[in-house]
C-alpha positions, 0 to 999 in steps of 0.5 A: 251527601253533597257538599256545597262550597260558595265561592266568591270574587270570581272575575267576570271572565270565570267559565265554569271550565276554569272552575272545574280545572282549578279543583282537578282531581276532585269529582264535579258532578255533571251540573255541580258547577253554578254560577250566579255573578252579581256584584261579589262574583259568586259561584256554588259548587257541588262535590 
């Protein structure tokens, strides 16, 4: 079973190597990591 996180207030400048290297150590699947932007900055993430 996955599990989805949902970030948000991500800068504009946030790539989704940042987000795999603030969350080392855990394991991202290839794909896991989508960022949607918009006004609140969001991203969703799969483990």
């Amino acid at each position: 079973m996955s599990v989805i996180i949902r970030l948000q207030n991500l800068a504009w400048s946030a790539n989704a190597l940042d987000i795999r290297q603030f969350f080392r150590g855990l394991s991202i699947p290839e794909g896991g990591v989508h960022i949607v932007g918009g006004e609140l900055g969001d991203a969703f993430i799969a483990f």
